[in-house]
MDTraj code that builds the backbone (N, CA, C; nanometers):
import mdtraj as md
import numpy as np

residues = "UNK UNK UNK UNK UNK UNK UNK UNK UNK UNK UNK UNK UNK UNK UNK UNK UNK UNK UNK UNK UNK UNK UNK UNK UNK UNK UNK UNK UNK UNK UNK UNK UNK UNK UNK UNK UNK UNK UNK UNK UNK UNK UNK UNK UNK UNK UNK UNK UNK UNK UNK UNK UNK UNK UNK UNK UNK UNK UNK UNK UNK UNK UNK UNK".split()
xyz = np.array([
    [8.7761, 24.7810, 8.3030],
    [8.8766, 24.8845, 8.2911],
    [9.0136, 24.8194, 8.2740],
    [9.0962, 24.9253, 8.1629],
    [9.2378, 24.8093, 8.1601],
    [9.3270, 24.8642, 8.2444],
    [9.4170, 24.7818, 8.3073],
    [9.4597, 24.8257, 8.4147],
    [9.6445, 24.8638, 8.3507],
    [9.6510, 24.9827, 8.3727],
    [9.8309, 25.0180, 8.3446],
    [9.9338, 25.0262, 8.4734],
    [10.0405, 24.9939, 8.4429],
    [10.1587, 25.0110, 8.4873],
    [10.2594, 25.0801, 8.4951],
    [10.3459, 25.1309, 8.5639],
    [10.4708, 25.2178, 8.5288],
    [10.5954, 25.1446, 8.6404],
    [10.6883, 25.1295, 8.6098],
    [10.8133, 25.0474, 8.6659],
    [10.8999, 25.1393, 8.6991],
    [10.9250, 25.2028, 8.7729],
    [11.0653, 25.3064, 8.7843],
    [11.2035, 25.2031, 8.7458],
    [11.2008, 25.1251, 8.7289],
    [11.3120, 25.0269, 8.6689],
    [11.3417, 25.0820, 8.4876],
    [11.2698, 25.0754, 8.4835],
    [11.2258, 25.1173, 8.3364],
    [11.2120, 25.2716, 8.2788],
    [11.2120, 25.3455, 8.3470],
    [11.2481, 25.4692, 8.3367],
    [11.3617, 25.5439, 8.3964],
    [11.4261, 25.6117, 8.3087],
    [11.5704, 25.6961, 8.3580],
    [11.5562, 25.7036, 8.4423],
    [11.6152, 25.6744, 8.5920],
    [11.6605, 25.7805, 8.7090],
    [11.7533, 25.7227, 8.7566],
    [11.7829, 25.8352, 8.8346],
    [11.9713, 25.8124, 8.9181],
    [11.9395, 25.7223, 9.0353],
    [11.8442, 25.7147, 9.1108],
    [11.8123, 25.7127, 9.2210],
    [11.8097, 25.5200, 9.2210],
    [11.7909, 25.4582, 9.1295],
    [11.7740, 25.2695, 9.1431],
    [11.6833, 25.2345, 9.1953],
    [11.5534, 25.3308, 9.1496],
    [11.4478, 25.2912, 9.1955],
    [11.3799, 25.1709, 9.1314],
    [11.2721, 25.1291, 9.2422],
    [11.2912, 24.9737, 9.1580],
    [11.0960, 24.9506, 9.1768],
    [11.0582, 25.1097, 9.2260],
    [10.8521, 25.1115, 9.2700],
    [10.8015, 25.0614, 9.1187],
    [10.7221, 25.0068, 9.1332],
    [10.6397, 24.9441, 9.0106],
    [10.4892, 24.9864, 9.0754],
    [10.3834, 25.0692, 8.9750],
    [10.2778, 25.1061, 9.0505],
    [10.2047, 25.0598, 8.9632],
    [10.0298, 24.9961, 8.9963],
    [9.9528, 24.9454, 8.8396],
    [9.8297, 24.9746, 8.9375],
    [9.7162, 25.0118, 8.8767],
    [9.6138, 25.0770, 8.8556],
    [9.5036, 25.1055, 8.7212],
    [9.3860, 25.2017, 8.7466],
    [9.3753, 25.2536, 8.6433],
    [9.4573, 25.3474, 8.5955],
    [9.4219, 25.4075, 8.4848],
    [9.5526, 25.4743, 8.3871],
    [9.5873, 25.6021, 8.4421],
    [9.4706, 25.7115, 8.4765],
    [9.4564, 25.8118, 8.5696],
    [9.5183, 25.8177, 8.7181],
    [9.4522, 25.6924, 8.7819],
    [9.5387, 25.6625, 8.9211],
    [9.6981, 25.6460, 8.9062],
    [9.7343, 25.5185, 8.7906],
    [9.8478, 25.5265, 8.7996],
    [9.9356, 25.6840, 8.7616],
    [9.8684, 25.7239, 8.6931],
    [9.9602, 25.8548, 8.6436],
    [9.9736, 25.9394, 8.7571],
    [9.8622, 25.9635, 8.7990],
    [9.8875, 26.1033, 8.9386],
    [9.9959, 26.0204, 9.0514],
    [9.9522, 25.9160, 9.0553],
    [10.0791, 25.8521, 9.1997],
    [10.2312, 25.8264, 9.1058],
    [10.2385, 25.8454, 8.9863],
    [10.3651, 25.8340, 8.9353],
    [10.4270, 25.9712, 8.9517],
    [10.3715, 26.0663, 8.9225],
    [10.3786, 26.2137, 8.9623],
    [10.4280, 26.2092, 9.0512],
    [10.3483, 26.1932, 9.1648],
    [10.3902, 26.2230, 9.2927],
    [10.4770, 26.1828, 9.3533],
    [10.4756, 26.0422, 9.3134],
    [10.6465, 25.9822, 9.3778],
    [10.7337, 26.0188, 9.3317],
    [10.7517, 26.0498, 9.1362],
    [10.8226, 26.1757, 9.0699],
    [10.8998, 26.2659, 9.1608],
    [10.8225, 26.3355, 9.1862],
    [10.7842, 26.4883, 9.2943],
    [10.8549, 26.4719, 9.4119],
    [10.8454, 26.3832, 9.4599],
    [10.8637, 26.3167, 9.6287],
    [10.9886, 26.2820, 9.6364],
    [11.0145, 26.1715, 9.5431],
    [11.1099, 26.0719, 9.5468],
    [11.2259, 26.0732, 9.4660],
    [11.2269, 26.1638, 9.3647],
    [11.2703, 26.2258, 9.2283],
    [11.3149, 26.3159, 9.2352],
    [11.2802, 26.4109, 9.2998],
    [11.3161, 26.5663, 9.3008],
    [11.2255, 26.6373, 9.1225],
    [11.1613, 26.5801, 9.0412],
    [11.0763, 26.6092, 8.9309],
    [11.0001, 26.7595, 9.0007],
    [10.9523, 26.8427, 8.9131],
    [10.8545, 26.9109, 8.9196],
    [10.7223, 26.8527, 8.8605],
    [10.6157, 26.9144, 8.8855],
    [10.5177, 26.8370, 8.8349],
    [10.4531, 26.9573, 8.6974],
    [10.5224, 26.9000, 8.6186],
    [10.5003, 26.9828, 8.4698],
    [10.3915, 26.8907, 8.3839],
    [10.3359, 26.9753, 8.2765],
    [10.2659, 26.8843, 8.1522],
    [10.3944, 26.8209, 8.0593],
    [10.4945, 26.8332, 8.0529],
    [10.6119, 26.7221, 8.0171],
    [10.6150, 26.6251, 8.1178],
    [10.6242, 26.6234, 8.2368],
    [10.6366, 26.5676, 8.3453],
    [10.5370, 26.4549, 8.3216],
    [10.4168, 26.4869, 8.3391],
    [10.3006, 26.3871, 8.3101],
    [10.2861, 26.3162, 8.1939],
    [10.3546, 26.3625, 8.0571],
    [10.3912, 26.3704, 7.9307],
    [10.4575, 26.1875, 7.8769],
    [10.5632, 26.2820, 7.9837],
    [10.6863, 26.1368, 7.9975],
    [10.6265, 26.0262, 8.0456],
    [10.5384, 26.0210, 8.1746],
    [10.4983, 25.9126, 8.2264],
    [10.4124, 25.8389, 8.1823],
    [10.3122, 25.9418, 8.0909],
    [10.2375, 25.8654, 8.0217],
    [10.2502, 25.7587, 7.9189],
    [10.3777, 25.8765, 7.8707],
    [10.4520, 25.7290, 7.7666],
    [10.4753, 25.6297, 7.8225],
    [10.5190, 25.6153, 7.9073],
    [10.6050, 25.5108, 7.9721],
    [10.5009, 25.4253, 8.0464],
    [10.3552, 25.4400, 8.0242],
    [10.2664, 25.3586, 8.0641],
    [10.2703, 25.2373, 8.0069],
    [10.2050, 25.0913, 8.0668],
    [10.2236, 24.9780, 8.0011],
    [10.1021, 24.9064, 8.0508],
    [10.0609, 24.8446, 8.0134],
    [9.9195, 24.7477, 8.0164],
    [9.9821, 24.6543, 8.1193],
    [9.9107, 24.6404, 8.2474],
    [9.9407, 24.5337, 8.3674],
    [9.8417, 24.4292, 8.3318],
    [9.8961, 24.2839, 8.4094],
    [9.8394, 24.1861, 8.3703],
    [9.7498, 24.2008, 8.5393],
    [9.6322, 24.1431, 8.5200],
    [9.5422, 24.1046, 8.6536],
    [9.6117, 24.0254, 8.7402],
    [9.6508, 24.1484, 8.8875],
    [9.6464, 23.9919, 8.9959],
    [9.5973, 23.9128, 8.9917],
    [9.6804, 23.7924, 9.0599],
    [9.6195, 23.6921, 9.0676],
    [9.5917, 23.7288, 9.2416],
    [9.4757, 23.6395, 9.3053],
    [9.4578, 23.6378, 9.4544],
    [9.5271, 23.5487, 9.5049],
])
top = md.Topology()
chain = top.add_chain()
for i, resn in enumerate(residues, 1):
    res = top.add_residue(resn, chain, resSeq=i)
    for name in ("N", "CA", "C"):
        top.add_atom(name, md.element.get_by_symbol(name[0]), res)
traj = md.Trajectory(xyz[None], top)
């Protein structure tokens, strides 16, 4: 499975958030939401999920 990323560095917000979340593509999306939601003040819209998806990026494998 390829594993994606999302950087709140890298996406607009006021807030200087700096969470970087990587996962599968599904996992990462719903916990981007939610911290969205949480942490953001976002609603959780199909734009909402829209945006984040774009803003997905292919993570490289931890290393252990």
């Amino acid at each position: 499975m390829a594993r994606k990323m999302i950087d709140c560095r890298q996406v607009p917000n006021e807030a200087g958030c700096t969470l970087t979340i990587a996962g599968g593509e599904e996992e990462v999306l719903d916990a981007a939401v939610a911290h969205a939601v949480a942490k953001h003040g976002h609603q959780d819209t199909p734009e909402l999920r829209e945006m984040l998806r774009g803003s997905l990026q292919a993570a490289e494998p931890a290393l252990a």
